[in-house]
py3Dmol code that shows the C-alpha trace and the ligand (Angstrom):
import py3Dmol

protein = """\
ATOM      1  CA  UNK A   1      -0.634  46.987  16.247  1.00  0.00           C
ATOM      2  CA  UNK A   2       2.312  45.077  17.655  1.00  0.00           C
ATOM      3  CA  UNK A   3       0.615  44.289  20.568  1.00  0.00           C
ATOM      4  CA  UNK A   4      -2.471  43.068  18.568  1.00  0.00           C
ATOM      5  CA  UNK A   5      -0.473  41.047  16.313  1.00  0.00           C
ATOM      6  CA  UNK A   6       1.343  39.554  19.104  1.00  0.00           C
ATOM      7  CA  UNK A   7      -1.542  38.760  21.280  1.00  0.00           C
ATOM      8  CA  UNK A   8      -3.179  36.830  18.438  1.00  0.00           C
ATOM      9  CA  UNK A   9       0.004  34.997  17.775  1.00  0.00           C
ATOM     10  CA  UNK A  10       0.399  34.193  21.151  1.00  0.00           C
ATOM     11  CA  UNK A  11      -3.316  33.285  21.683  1.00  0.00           C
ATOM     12  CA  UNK A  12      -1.962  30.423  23.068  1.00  0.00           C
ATOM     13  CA  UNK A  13      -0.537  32.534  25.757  1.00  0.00           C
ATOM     14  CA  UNK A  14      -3.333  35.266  26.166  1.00  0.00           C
ATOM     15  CA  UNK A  15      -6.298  33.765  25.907  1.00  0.00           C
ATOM     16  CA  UNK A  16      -6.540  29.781  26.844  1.00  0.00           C
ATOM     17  CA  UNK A  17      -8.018  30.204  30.490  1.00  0.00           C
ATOM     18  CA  UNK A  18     -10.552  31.927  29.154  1.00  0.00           C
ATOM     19  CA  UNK A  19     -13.988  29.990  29.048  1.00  0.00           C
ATOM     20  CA  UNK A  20     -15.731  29.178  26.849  1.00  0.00           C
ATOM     21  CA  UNK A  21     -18.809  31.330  26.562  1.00  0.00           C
ATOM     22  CA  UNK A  22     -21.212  29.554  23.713  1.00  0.00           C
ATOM     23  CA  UNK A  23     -21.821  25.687  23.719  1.00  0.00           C
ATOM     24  CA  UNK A  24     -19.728  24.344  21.824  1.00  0.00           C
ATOM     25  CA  UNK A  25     -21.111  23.397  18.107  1.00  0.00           C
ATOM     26  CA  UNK A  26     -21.197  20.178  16.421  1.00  0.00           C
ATOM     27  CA  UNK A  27     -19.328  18.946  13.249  1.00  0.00           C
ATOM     28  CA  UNK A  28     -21.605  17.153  11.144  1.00  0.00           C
ATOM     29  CA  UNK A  29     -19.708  15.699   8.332  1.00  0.00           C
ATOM     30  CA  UNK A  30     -21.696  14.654   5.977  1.00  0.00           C
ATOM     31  CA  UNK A  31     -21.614  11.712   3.814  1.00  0.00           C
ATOM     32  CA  UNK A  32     -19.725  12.359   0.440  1.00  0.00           C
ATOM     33  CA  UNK A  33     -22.912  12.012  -1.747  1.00  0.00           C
ATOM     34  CA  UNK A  34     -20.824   9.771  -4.170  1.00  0.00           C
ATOM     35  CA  UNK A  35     -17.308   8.439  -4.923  1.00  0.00           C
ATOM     36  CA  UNK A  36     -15.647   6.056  -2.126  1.00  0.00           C
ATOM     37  CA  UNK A  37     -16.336   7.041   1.382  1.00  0.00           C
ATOM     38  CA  UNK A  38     -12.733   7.327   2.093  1.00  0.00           C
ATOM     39  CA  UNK A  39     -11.937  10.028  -0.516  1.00  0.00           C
ATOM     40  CA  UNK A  40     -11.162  13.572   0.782  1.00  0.00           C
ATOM     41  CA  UNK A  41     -13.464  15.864  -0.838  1.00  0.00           C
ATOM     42  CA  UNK A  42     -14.322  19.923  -0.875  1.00  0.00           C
ATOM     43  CA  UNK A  43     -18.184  19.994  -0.352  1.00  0.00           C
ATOM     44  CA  UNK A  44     -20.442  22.271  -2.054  1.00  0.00           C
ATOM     45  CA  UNK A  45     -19.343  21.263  -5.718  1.00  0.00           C
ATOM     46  CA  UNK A  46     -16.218  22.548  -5.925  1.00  0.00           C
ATOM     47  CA  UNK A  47     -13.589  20.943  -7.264  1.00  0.00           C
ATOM     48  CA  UNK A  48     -12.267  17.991  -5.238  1.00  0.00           C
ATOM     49  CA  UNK A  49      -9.068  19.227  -2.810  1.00  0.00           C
ATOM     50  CA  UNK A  50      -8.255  15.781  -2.228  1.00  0.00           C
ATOM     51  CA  UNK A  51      -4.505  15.345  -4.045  1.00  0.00           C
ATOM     52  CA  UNK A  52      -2.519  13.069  -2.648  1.00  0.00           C
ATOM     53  CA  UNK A  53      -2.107  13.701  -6.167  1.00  0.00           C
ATOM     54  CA  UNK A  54       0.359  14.938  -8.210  1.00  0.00           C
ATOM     55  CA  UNK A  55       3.161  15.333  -5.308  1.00  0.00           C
ATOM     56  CA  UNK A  56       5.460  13.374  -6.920  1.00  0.00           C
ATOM     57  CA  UNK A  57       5.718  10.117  -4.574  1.00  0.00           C
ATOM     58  CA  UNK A  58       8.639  11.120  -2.848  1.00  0.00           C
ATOM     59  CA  UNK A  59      11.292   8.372  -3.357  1.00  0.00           C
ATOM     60  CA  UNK A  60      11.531   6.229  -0.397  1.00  0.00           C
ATOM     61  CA  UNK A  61      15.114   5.726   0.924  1.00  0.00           C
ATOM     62  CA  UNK A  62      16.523   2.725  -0.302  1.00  0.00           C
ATOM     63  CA  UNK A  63      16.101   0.445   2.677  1.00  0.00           C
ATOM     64  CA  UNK A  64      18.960  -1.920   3.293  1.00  0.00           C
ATOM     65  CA  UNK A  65      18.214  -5.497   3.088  1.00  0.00           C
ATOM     66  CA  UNK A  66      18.124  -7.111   6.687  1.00  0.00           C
ATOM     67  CA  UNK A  67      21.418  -8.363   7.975  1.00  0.00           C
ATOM     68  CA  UNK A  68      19.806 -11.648   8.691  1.00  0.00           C
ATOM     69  CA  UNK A  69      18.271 -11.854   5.200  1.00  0.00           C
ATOM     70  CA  UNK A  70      22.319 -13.253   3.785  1.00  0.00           C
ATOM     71  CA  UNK A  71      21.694 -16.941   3.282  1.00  0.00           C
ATOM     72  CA  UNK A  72      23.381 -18.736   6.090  1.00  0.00           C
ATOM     73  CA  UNK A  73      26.526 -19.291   5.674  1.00  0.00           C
ATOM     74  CA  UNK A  74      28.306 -22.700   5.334  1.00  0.00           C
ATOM     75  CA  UNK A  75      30.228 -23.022   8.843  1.00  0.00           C
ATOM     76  CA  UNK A  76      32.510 -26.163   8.508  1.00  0.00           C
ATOM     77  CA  UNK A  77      31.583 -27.309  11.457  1.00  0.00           C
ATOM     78  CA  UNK A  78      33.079 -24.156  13.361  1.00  0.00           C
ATOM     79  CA  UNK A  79      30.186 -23.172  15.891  1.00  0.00           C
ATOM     80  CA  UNK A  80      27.197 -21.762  14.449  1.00  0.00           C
ATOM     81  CA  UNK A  81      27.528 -17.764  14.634  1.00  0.00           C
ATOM     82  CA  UNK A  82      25.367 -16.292  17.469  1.00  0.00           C
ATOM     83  CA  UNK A  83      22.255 -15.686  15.723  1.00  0.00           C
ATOM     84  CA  UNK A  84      22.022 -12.376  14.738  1.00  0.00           C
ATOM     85  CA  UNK A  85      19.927  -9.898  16.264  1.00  0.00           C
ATOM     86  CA  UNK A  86      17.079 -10.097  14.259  1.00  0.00           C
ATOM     87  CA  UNK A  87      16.019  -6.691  12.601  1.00  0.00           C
ATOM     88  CA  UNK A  88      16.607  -4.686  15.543  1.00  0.00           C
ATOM     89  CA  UNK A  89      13.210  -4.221  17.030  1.00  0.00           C
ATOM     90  CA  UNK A  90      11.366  -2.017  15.190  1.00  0.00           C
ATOM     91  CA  UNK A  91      11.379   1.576  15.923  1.00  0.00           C
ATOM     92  CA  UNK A  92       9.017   3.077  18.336  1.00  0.00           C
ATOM     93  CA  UNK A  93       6.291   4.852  16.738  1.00  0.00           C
ATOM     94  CA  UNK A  94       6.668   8.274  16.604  1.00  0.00           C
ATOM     95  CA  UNK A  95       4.311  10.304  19.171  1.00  0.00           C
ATOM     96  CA  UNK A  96       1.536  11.678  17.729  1.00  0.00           C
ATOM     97  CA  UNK A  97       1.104  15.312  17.860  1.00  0.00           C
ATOM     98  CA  UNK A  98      -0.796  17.202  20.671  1.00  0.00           C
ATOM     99  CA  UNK A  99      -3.915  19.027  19.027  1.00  0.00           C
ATOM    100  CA  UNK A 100      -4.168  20.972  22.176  1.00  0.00           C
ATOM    101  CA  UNK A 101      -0.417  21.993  22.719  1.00  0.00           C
ATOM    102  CA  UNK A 102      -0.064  25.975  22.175  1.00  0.00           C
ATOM    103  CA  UNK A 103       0.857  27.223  18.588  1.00  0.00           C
ATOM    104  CA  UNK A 104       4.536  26.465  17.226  1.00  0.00           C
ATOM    105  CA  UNK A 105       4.596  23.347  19.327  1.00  0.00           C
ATOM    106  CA  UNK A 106       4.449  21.137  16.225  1.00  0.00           C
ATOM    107  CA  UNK A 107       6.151  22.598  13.441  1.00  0.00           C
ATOM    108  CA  UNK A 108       8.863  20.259  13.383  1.00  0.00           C
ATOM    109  CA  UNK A 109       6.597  17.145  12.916  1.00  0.00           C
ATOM    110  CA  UNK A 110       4.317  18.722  10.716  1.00  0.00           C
ATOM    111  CA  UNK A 111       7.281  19.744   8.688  1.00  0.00           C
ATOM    112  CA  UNK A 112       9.996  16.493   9.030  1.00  0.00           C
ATOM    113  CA  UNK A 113       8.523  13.144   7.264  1.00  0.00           C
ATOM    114  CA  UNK A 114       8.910  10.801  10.712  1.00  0.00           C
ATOM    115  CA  UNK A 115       5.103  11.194  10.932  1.00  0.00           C
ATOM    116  CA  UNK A 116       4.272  10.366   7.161  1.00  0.00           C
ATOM    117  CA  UNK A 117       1.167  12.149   5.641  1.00  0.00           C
ATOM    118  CA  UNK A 118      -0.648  15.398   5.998  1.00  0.00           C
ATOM    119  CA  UNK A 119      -4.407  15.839   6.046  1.00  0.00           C
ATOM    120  CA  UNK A 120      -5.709  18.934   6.071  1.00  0.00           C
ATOM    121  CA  UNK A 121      -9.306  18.673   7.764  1.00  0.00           C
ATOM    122  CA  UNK A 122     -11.776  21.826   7.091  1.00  0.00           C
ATOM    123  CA  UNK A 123     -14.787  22.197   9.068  1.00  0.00           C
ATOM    124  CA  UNK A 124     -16.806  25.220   8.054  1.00  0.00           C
ATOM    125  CA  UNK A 125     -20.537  27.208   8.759  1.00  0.00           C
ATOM    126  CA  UNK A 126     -22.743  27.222   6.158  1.00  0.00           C
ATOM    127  CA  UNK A 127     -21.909  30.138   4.344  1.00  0.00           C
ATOM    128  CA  UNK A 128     -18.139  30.236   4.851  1.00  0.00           C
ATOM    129  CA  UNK A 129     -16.942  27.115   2.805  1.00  0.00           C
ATOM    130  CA  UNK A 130     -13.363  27.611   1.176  1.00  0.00           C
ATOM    131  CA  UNK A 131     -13.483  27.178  -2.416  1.00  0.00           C
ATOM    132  CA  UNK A 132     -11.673  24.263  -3.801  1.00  0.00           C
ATOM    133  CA  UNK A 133      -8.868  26.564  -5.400  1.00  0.00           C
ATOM    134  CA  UNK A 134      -8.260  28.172  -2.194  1.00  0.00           C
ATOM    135  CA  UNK A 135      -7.701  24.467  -0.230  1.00  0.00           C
ATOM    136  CA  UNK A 136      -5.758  23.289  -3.356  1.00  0.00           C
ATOM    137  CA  UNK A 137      -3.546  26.208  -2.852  1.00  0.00           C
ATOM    138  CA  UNK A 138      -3.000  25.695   1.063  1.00  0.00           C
ATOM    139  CA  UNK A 139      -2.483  22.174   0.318  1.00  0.00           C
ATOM    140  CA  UNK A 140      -0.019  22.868  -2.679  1.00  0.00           C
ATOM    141  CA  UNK A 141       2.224  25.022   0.357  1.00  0.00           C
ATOM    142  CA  UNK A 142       2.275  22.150   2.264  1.00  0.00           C
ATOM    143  CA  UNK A 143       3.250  19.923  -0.259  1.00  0.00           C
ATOM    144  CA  UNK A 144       6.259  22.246  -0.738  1.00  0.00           C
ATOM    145  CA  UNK A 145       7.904  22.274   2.384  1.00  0.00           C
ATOM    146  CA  UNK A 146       7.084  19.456   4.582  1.00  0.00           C
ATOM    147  CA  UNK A 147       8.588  16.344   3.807  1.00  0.00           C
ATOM    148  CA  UNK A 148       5.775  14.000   3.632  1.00  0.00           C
ATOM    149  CA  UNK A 149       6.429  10.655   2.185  1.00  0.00           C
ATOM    150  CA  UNK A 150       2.349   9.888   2.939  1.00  0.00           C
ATOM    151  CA  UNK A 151       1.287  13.067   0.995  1.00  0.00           C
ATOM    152  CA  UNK A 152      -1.253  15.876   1.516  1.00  0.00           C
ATOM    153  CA  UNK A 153      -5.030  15.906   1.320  1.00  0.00           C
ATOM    154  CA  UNK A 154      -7.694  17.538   2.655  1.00  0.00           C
ATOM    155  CA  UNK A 155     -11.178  16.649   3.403  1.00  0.00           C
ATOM    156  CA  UNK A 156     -13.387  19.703   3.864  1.00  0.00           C
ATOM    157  CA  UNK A 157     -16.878  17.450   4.978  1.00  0.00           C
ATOM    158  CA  UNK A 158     -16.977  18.810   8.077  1.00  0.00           C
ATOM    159  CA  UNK A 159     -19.776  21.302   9.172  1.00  0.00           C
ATOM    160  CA  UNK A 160     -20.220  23.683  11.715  1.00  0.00           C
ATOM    161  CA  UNK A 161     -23.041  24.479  12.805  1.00  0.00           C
ATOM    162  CA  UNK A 162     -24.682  28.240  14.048  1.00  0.00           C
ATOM    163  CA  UNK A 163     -25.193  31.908  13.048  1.00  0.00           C
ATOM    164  CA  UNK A 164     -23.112  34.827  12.134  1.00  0.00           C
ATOM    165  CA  UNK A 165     -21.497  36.283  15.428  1.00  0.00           C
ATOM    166  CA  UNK A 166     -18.745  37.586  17.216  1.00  0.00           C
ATOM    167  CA  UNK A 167     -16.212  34.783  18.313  1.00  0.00           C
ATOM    168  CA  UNK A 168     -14.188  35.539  21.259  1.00  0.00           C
ATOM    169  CA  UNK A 169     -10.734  33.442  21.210  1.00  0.00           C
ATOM    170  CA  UNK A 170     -12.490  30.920  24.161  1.00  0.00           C
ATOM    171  CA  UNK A 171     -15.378  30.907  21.269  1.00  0.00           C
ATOM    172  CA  UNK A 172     -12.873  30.076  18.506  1.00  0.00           C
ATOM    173  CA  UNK A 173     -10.619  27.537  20.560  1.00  0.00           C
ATOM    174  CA  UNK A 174     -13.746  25.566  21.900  1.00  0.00           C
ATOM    175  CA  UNK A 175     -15.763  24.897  18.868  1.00  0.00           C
ATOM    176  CA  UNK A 176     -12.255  23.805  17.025  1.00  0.00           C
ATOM    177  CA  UNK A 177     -11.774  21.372  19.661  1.00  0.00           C
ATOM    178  CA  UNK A 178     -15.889  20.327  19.381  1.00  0.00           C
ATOM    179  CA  UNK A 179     -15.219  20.288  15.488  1.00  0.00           C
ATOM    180  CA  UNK A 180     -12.194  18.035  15.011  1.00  0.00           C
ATOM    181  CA  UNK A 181     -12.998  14.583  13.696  1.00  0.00           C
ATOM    182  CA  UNK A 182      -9.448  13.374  12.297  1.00  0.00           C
ATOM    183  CA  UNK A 183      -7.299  12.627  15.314  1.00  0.00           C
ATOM    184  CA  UNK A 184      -3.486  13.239  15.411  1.00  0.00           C
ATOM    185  CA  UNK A 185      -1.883   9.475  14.999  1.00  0.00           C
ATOM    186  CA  UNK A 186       1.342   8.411  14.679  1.00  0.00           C
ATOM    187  CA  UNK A 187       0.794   7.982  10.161  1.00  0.00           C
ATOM    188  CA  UNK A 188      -0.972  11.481   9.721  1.00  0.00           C
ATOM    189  CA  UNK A 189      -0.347  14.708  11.226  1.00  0.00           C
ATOM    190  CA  UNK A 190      -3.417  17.112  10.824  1.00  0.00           C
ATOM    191  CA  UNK A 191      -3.686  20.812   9.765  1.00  0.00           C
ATOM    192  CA  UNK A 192      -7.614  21.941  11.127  1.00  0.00           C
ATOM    193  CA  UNK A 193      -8.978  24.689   9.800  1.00  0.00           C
ATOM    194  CA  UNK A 194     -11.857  26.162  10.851  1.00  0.00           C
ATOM    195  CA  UNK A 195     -13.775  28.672   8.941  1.00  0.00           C
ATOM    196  CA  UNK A 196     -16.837  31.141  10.908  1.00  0.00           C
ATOM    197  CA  UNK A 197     -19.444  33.379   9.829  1.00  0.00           C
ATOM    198  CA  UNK A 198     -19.181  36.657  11.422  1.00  0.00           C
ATOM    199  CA  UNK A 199     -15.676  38.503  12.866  1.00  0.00           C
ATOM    200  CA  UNK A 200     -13.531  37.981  16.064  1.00  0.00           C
ATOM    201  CA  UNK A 201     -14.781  39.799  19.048  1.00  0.00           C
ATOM    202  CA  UNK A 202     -14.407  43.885  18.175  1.00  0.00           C
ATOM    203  CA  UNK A 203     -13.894  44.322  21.963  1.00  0.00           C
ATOM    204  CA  UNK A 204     -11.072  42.125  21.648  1.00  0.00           C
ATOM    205  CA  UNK A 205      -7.885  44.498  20.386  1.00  0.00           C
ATOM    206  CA  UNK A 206      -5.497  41.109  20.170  1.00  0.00           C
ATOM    207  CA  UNK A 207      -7.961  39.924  17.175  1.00  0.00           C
ATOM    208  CA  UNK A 208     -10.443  42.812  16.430  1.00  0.00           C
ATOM    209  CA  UNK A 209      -8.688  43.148  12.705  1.00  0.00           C
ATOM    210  CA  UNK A 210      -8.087  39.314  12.431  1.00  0.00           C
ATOM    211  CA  UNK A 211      -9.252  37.603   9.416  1.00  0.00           C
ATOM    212  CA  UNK A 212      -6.966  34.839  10.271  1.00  0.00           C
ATOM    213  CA  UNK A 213      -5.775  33.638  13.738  1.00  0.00           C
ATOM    214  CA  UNK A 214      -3.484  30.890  14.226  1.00  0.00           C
ATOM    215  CA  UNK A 215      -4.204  29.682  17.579  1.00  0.00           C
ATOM    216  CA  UNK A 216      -3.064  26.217  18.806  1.00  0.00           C
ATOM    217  CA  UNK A 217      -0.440  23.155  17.724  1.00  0.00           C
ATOM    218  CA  UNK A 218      -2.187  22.388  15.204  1.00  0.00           C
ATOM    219  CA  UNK A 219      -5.226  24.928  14.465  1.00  0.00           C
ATOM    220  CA  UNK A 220      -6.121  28.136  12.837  1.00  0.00           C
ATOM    221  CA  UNK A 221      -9.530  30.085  11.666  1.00  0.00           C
ATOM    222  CA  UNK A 222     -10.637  32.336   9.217  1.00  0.00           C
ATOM    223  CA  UNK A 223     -13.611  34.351   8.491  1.00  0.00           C
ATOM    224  CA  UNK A 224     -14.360  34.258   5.195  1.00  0.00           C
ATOM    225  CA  UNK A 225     -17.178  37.189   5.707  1.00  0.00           C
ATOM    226  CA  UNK A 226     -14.143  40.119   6.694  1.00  0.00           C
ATOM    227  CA  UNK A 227     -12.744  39.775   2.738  1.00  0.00           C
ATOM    228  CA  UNK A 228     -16.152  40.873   1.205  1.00  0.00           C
ATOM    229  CA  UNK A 229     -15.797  44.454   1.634  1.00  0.00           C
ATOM    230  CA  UNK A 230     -12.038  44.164   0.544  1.00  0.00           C
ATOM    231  CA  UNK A 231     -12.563  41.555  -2.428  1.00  0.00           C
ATOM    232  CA  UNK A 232     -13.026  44.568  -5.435  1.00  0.00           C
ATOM    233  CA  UNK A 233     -10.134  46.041  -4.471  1.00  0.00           C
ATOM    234  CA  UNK A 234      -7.521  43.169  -3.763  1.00  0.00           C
ATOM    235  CA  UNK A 235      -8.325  40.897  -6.274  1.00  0.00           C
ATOM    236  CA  UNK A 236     -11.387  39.004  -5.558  1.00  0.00           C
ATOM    237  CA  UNK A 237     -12.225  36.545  -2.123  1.00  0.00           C
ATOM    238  CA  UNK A 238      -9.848  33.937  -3.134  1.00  0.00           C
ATOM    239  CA  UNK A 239      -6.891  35.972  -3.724  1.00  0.00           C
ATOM    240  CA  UNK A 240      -7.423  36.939   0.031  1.00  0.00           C
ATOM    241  CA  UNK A 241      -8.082  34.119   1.211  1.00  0.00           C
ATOM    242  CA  UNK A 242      -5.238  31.539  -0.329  1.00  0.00           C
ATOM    243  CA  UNK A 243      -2.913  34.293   1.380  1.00  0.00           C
ATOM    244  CA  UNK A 244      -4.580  34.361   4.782  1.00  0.00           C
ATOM    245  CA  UNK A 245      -4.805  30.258   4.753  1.00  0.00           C
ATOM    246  CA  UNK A 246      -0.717  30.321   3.983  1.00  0.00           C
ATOM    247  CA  UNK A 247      -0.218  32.785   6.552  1.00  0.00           C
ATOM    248  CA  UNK A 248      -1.852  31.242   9.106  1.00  0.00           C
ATOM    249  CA  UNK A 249      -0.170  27.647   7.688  1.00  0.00           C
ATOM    250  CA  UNK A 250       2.822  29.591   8.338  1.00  0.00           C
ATOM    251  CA  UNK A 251       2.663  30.553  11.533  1.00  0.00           C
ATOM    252  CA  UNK A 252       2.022  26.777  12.554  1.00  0.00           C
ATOM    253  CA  UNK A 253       4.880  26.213  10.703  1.00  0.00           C
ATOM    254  CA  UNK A 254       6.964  28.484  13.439  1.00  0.00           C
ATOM    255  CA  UNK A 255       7.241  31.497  10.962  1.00  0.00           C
ATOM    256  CA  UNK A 256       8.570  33.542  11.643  1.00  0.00           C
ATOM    257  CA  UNK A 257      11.564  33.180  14.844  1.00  0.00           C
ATOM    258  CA  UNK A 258       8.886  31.166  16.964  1.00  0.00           C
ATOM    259  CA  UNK A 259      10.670  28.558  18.490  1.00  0.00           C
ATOM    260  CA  UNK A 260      13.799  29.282  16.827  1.00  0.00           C
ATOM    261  CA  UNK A 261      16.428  31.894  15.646  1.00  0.00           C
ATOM    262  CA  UNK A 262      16.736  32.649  11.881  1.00  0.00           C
ATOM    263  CA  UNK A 263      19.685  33.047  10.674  1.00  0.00           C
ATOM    264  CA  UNK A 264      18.195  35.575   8.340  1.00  0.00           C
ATOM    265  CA  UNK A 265      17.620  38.439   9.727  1.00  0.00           C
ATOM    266  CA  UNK A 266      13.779  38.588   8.195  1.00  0.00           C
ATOM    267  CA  UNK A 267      11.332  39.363  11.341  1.00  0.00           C
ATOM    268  CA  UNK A 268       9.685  42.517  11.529  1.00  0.00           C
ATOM    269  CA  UNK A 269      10.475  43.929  14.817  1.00  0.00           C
ATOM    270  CA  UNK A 270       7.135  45.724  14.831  1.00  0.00           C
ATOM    271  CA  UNK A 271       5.196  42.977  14.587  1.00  0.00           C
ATOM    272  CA  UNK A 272       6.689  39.748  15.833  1.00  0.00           C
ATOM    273  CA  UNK A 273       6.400  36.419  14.068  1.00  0.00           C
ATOM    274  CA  UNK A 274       5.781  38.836  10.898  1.00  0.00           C
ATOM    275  CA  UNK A 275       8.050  38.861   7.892  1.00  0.00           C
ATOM    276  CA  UNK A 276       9.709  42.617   7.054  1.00  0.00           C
ATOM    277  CA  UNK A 277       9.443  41.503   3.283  1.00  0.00           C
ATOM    278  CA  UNK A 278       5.874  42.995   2.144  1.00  0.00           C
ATOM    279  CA  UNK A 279       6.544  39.961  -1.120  1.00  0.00           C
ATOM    280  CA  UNK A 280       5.604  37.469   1.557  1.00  0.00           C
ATOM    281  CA  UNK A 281       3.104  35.873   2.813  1.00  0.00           C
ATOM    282  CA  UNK A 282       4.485  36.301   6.279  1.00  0.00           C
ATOM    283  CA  UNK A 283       3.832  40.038   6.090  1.00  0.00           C
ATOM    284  CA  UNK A 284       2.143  41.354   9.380  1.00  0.00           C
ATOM    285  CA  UNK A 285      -1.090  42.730   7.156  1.00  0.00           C
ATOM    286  CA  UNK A 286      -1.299  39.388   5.828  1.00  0.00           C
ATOM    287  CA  UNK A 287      -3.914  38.113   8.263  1.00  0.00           C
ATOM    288  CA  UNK A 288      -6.167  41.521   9.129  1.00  0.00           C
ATOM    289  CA  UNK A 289      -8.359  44.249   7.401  1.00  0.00           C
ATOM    290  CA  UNK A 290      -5.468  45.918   6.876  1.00  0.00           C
ATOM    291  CA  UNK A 291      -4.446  43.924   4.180  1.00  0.00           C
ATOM    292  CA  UNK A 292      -6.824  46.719   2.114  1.00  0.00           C
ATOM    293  CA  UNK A 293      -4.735  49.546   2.959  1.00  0.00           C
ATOM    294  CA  UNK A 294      -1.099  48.223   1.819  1.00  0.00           C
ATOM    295  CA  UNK A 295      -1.887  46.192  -0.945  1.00  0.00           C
ATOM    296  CA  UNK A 296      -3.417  46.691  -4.738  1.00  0.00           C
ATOM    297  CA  UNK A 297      -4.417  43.706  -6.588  1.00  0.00           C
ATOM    298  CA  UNK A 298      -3.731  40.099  -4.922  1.00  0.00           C
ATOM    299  CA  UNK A 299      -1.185  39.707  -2.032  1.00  0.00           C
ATOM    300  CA  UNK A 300       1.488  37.453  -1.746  1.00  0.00           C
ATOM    301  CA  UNK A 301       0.184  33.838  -1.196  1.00  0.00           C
ATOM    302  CA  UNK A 302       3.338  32.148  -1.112  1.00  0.00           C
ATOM    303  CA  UNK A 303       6.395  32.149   1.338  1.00  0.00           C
ATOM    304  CA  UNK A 304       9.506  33.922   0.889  1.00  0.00           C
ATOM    305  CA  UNK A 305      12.715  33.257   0.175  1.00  0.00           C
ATOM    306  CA  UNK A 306      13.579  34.058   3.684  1.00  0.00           C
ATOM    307  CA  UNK A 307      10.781  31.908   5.040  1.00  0.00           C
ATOM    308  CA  UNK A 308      11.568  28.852   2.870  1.00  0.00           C
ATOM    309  CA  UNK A 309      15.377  29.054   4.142  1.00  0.00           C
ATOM    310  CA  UNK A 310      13.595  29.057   7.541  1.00  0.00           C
ATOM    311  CA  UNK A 311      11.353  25.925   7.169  1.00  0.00           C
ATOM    312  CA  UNK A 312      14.097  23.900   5.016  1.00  0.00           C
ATOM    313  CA  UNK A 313      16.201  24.646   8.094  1.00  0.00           C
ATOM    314  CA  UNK A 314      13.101  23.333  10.519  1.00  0.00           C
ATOM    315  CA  UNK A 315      12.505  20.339   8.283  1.00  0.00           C
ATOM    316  CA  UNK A 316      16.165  19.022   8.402  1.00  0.00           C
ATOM    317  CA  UNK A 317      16.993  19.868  11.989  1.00  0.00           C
ATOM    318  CA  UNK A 318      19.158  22.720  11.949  1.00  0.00           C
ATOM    319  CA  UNK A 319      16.429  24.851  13.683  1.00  0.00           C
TER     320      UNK A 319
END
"""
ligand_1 = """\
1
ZN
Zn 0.363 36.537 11.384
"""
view = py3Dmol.view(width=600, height=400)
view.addModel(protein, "pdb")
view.setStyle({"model": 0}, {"cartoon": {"style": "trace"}})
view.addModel(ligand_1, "xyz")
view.setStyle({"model": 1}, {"stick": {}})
view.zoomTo()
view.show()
């Protein structure tokens, strides 16, 4: 299991050389069929995920008036004062990140607010939309521990096209790089989630159990079809699935000790990058089918005490 949980972690590591084996799909993102073209939406009639909403706007700093802004002092005929630098060239944008860097290579810029907003771009198969609660809910975690004076939306328009399968991790990687359609700029950092009919390949034992892998800088999947059998017992699809989407979040986040050394002591040792604390959503069973054998009713869908500690300590540049 360690192994397994590691490998799909590190899928970054393990599986990149490996080649595609399917062409790649196409996103087809279609049209909202009304409301502004520009507004996020969740397609399929749910309820629109697109909140840049109710995050309070997070107060900008007080910027200090230019230096050079003072009226111009009177000089008595002493020599003019050497004109002021004017407002020291602006600052360099930031970089954009690298959609195709390996997983927990962009947790500090998703997390710190030099890159301003979030969007978090869904593209799904027909059949494996998330519901509008579930995206409000990943969207909601966002919005709670990344500074991000731009806010957080989503826009789930994307479509994916092709039948239920296996996915091996080449599979998964190349039609999330065929799919994206926001690009990584130096305003918006973007979360893409990509949600497949069908499971990860069985023959696979880094992401046989997976209904979840986190895979790149930037990118994770789900597959929405491995919570049916386990929806009566843990609290209906959603409940599984708001917890899988913050897991995987998470992990692109750097949860947990990827990249950096908690002071907490928190990681299970079993299964790396896993929380011990079965309360959070960083718990190793989180993200696999056997999420049905150590939980009753809904799993934790939120981060932990622990893990918060960890990500303020990401955001403001401790870790
Ligand atoms: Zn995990």
């Amino acid at each position: 299991m360690a192994a397994m949980t590691l490998c799909a972690l590190l899928a970054a590591a393990c599986g990149p050389t490996s080649t595609p084996v399917d062409p790649p799909s196409t996103v087809a993102v279609p049209g909202a069929p009304e409301g502004p073209a520009d507004e996020p939406s969740v397609d399929g009639g749910d309820t629109t995920a697109a909140a840049p909403a109710d995050a309070p706007p997070e107060p900008a700093p007080a910027t200090p008036a230019p230096a050079d802004a003072a009226p111009a002092t009177p000089t008595d005929g002493a020599p003019p004062p050497a004109a002021t630098p004017t407002a020291d060239a602006a600052p360099p944008a930031p970089t954009p990140i690298d959609a195709d860097g390996p997983l927990a290579s962009a947790c500090r810029p998703l997390l710190q607010p030099t890159i301003p907003a979030r969007v978090i771009e869904v593209d799904a198969q027909a059949g494996a939309e998330l519901s509008g609660a579930v995206l409000e809910h990943l969207a909601g975690q966002l919005r709670q521990v990344a500074d991000t004076p731009g806010g957080v939306t989503v826009d789930a328009s994307g479509r994916i096209d092709g039948d239920v399968r296996e996915w091996t991790l080449g599979d998964i990687r190349a039609v999330e790089a065929a799919s994206r359609s926001i690009p990584q700029t130096s305003d918006t950092a973007v979360v893409h989630v990509v949600a497949l009919r069908g499971q990860p390949d069985q023959s696979d034992p880094g992401i046989a159990s997976s209904i979840g892998i986190a895979f790149g800088a930037t990118s994770f999947v789900v597959f929405p079809d491995r919570v049916d059998d386990l929806a009566l017992l843990l609290g209906g699809a959603d409940a599984i699935l708001r917890a899988v989407v913050v897991h995987e979040l998470g992990h692109l986040l750097c949860l947990v000790n990827l990249s950096y050394d908690s002071e907490i002591d928190h990681e299970d040792p079993e299964h790396p990058g896993h929380s011990r604390d079965d309360t959070s959503v960083m718990f190793h069973a989180i993200e696999t089918t056997a999420i049905g054998q150590l939980f009753q009713g809904a799993p934790p869908s939120t981060f932990g005490d622990a893990d918060l500690a960890d990500l303020e300590g990401l955001r403001t540049g401790r870790y």
